[in-house]
Backbone as numpy.savetxt, mean C-alpha at the origin, in Angstrom:
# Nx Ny Nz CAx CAy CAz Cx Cy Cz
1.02 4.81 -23.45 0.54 3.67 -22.66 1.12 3.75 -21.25
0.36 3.02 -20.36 0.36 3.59 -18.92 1.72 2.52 -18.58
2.53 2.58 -17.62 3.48 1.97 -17.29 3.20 1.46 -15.71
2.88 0.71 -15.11 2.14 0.25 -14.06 2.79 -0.45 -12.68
2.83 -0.01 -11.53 3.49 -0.42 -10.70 2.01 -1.18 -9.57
2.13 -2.30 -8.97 1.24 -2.67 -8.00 2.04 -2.01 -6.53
1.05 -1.11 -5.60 1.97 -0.83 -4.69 1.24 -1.60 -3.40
1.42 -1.83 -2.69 1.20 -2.30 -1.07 1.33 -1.97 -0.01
0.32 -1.23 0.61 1.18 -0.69 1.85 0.13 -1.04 3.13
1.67 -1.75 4.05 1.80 -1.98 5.42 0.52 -3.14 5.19
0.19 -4.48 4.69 -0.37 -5.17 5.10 0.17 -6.16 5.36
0.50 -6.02 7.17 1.34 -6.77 7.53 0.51 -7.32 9.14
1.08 -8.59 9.40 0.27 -9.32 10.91 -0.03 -7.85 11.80
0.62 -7.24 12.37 0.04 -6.06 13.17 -0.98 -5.24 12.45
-1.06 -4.63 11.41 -2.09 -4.29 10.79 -3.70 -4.88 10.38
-3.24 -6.23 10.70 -4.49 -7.35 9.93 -4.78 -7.68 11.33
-4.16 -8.60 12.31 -4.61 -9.10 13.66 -3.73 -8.89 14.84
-3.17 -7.97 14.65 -2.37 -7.42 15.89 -2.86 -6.00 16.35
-1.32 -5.70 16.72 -1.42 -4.39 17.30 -2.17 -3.28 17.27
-2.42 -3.07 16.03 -3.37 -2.25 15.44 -4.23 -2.59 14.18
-4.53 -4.09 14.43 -5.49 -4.55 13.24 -7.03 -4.07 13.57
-8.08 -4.61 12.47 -9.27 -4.13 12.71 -9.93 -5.04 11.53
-10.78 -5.35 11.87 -11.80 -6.47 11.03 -11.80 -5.93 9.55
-11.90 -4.63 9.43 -12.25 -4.48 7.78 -10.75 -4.49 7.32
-9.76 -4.74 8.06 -8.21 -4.72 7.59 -8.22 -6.13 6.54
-9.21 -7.28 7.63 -9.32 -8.89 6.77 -9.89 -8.93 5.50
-10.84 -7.90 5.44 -11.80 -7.66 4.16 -10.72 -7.47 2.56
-9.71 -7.04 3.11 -8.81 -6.68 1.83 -7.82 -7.90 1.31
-7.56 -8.62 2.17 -6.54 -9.71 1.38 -6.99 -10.50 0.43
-8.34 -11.55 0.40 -8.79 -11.52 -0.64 -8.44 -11.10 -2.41
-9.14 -10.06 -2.27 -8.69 -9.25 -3.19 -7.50 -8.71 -3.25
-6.44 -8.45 -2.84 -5.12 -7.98 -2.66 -4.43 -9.57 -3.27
-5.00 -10.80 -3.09 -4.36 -11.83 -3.55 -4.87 -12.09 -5.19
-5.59 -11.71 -5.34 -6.50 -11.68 -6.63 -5.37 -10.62 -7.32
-5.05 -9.43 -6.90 -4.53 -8.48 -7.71 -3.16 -8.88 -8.03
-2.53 -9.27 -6.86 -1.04 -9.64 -6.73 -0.50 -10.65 -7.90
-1.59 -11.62 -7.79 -1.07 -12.52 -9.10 -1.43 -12.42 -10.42
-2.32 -11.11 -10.34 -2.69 -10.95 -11.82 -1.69 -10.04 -12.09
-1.07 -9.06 -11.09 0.09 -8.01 -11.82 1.38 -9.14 -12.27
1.50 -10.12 -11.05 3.00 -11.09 -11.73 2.33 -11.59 -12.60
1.66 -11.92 -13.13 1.06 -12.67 -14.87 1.10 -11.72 -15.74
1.34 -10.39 -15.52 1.08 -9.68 -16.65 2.71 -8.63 -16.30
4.13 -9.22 -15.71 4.93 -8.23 -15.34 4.56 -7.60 -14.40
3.75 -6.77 -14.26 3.51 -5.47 -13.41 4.53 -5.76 -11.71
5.35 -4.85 -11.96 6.07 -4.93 -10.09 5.16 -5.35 -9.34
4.86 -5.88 -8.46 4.59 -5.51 -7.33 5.77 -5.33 -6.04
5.09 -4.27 -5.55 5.93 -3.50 -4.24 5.29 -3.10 -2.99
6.17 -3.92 -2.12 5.78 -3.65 -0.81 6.16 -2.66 0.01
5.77 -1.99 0.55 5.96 -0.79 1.09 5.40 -1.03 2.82
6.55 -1.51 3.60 6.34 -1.79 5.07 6.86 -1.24 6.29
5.96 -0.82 7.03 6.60 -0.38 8.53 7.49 -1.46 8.97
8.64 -0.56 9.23 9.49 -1.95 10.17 10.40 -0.60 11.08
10.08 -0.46 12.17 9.90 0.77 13.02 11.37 0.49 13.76
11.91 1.34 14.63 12.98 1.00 15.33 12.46 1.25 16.96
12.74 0.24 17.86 11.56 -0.05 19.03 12.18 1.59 19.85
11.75 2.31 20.24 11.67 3.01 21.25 12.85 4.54 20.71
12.31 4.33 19.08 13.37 5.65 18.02 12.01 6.24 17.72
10.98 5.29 16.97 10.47 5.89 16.08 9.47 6.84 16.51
9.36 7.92 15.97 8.08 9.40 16.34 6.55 8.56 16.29
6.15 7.56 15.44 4.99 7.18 14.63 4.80 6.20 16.28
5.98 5.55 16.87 5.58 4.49 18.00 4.79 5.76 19.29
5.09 6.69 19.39 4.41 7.82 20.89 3.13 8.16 20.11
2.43 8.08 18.80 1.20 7.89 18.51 0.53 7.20 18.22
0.97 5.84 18.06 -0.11 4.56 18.10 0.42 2.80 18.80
1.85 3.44 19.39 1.80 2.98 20.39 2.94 1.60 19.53
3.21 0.82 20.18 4.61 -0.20 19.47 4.20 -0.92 18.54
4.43 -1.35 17.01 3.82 -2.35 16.20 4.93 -2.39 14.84
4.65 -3.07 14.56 5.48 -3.51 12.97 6.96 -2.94 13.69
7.32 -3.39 14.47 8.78 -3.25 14.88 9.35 -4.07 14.13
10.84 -3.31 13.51 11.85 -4.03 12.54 12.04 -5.73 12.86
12.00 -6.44 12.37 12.23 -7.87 12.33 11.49 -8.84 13.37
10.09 -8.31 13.74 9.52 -8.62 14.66 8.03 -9.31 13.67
7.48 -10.39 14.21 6.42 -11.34 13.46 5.36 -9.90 12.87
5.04 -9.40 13.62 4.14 -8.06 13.49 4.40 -7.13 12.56
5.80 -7.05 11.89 6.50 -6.72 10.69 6.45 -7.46 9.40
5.97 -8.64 9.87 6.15 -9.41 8.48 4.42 -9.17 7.66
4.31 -9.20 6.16 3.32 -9.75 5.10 2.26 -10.38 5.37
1.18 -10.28 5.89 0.44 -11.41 6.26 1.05 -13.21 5.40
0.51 -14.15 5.84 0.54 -15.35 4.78 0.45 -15.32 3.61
-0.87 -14.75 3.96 -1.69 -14.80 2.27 -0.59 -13.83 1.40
-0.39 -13.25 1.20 0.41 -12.28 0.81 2.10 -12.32 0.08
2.79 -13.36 1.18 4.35 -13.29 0.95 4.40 -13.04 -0.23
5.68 -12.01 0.05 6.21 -11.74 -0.83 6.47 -12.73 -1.87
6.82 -12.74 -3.22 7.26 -13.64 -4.34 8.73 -13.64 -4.90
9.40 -14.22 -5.40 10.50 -14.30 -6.15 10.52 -12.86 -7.02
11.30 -12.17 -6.98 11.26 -10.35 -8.08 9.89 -9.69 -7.52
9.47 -9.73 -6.02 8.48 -8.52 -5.74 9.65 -8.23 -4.89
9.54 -6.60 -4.65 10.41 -5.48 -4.36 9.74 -5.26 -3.07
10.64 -5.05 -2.00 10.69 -4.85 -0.62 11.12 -3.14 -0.11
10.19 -2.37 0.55 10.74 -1.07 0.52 10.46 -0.70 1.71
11.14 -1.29 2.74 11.01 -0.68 4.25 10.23 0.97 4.51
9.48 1.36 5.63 9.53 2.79 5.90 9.72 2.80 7.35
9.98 3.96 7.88 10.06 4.65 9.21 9.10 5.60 9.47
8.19 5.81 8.54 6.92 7.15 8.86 5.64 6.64 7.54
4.86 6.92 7.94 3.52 6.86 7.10 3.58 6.96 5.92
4.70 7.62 4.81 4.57 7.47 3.35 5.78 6.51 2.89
5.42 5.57 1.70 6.35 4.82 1.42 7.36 5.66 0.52
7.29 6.33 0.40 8.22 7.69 -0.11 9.36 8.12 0.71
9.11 8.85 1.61 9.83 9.61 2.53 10.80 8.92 3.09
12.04 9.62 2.46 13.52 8.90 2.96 13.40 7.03 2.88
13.13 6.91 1.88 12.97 5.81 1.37 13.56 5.33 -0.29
13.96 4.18 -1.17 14.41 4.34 -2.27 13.23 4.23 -3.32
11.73 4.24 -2.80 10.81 4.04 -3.81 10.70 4.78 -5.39
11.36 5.90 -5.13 11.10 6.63 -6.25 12.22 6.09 -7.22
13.14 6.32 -6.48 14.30 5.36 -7.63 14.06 4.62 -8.04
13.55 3.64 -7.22 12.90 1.98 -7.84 12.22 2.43 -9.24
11.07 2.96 -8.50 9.83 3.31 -9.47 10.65 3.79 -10.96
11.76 4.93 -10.74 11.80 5.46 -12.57 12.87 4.45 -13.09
13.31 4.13 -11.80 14.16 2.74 -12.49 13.72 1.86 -13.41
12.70 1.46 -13.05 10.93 0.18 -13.92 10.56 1.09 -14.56
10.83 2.54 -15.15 10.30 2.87 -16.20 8.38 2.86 -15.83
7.83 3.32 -14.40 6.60 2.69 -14.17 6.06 4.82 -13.99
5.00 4.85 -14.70 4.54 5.79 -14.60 2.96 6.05 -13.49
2.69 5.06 -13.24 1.12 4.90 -12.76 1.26 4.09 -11.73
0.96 4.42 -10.63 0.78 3.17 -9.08 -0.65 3.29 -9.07
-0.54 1.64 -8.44 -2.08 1.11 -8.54 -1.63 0.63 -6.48
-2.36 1.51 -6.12 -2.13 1.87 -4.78 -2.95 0.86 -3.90
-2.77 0.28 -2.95 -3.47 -0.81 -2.08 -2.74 -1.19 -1.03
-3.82 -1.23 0.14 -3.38 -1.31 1.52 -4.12 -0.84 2.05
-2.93 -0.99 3.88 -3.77 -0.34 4.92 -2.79 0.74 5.18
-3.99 1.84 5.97 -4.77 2.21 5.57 -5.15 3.54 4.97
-6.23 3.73 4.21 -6.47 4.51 3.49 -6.64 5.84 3.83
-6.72 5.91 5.43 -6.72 7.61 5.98 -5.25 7.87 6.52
-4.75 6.96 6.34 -3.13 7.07 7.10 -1.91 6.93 6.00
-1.26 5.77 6.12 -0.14 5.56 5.43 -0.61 5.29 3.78
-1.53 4.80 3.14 -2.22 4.82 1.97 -2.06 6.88 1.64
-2.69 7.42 2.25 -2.95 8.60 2.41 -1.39 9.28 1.77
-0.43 9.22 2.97 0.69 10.00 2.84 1.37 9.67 1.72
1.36 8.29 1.25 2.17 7.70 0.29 1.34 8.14 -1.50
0.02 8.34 -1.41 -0.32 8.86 -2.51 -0.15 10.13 -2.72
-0.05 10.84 -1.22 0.29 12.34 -1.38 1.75 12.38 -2.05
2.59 11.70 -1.74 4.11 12.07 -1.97 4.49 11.65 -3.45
3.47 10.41 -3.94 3.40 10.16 -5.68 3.13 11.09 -6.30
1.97 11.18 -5.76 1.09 12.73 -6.82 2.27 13.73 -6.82
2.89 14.22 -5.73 3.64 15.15 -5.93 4.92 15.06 -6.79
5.26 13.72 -7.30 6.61 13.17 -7.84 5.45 13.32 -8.91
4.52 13.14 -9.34 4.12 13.47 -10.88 3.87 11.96 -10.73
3.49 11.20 -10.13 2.88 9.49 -10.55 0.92 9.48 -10.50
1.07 8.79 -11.40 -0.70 8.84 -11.77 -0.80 7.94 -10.78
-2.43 8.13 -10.17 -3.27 6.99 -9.35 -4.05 6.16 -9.14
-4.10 4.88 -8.84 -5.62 4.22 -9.41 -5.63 3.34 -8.09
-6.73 3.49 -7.39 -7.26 3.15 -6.21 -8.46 1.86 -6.30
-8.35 0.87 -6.66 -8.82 -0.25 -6.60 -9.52 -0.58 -4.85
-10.94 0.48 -4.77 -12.04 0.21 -3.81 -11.59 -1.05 -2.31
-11.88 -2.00 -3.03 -11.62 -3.30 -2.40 -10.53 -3.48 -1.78
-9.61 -3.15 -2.18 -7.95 -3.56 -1.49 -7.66 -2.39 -1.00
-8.28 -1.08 0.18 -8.17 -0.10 0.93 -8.89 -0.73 2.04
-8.77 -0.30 3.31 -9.13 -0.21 4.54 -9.23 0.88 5.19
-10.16 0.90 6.21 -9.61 2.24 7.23 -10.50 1.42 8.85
-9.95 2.02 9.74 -10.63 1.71 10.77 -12.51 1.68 11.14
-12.75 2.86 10.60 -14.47 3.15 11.01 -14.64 3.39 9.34
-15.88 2.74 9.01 -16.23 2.83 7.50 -16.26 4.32 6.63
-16.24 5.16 7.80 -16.67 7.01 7.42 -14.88 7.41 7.21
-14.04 6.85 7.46 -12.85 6.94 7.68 -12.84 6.63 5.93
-13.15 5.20 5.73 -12.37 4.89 4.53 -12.82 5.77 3.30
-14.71 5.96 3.52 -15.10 6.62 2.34 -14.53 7.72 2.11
-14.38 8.93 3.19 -13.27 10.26 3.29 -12.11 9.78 2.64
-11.78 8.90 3.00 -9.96 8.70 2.75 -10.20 8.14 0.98
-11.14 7.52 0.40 -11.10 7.76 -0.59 -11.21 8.77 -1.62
-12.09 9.62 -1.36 -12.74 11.22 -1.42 -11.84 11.91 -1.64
-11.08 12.01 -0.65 -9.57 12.73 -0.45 -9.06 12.33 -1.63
-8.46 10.98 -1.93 -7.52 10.92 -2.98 -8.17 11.68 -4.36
-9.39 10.80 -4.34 -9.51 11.67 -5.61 -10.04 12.52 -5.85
-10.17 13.42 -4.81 -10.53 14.79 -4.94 -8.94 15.93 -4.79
-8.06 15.58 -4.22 -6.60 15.99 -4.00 -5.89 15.65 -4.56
-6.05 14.74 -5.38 -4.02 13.87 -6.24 -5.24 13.38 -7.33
-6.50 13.73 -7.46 -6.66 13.16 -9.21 -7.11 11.62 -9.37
-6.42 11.08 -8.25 -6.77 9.07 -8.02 -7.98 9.14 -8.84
-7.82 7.32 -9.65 -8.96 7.35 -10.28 -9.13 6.07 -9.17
-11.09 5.87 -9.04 -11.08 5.18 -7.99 -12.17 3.91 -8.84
-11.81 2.59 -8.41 -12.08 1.68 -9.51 -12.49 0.72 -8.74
-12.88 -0.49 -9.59 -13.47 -1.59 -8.81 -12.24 -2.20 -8.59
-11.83 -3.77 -8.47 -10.80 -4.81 -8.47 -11.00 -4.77 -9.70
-12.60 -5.29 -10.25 -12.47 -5.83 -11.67 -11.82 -5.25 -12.72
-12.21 -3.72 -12.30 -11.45 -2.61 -13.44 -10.35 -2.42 -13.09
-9.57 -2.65 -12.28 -8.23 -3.08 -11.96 -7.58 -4.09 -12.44
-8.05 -5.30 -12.56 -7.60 -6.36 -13.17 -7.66 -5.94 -14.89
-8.32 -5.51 -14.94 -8.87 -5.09 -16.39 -8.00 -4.22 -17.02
-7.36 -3.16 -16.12 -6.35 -2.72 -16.60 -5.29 -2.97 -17.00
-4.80 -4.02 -16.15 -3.39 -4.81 -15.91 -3.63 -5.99 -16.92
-4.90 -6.32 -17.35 -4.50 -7.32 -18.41 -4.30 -6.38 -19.90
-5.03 -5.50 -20.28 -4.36 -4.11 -21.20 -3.71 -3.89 -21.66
């Protein structure tokens, strides 16, 4: 039986209506709030996985320019979203929530074999962070609805990719929810 982690990445005020937000970024909370409380009803972690950059250190700020800076409004969860009482907080400094980060510990810590991957976005930091699971040996399940990408040809590729490269199984919400009640 599958052992299930909810993951989240970077849906935070700069991503949704800032710095580098984009209209189909809004399209996902919705559903990202739908998922969030069905994983805490059923256990499932959920984990946030957020840029919180260091202003004028980080490599990622000379390519898209200043945003989700450490302790800055543009760093924080959208509303809809905050974090909950026992959801897990996992700062990053580069595009995968992996890399020089404690996620993986977390993860075999929870005994969680399978991330159910969601966020922004799906050609970028979604991207790197499923690359670096797959490679730790974590199964994938890509719940459609709660991905973004900037230009719509962006997101369908960036889905493509996963599960044509790391195996991702790619699902509705419903069959997402469906899993997690299981």
């Amino acid at each position: 039986m599958k052992k299930f982690a909810l993951v989240v990445v970077d849906v935070l005020n700069d991503f949704v209506t800032g710095a580098i937000g984009c209209d189909n970024a809004k399209a996902v909370i919705q559903p990202l709030v739908t998922l969030t409380e069905e994983a805490r009803k059923h256990n499932i972690p959920v984990i946030y996985t957020n840029d919180a950059h260091i202003e004028g250190i980080d490599k990622e700020l000379s390519l898209w320019g200043d945003h989700a800076l450490e302790g800055s409004e543009g760093a924080q969860v959208v509303p809809e979203l905050t974090p909950q009482k026992g959801d897990f907080l996992v700062p990053k400094r580069r595009y995968s929530g992996f890399f020089q980060t404690h996620m993986d510990l977390l993860l075999r810590e929870l005994g969680v074999d399978t991330l159910i991957v969601t966020g922004l976005y799906v050609h970028l930091c979604c991207r790197m962070t499923c690359a670096d699971a797959y490679n730790l040996g974590y199964g994938l399940i890509i719940p459609r609805e709660t991905m973004a990408a900037f230009p719509n040809d962006d997101y369908q590729a960036g889905l493509t990719y996963l599960k044509e490269c790391f195996g991702a199984e790619i699902c509705s919400l419903e069959e997402a929810v469906e899993m997690i009640r299981s």
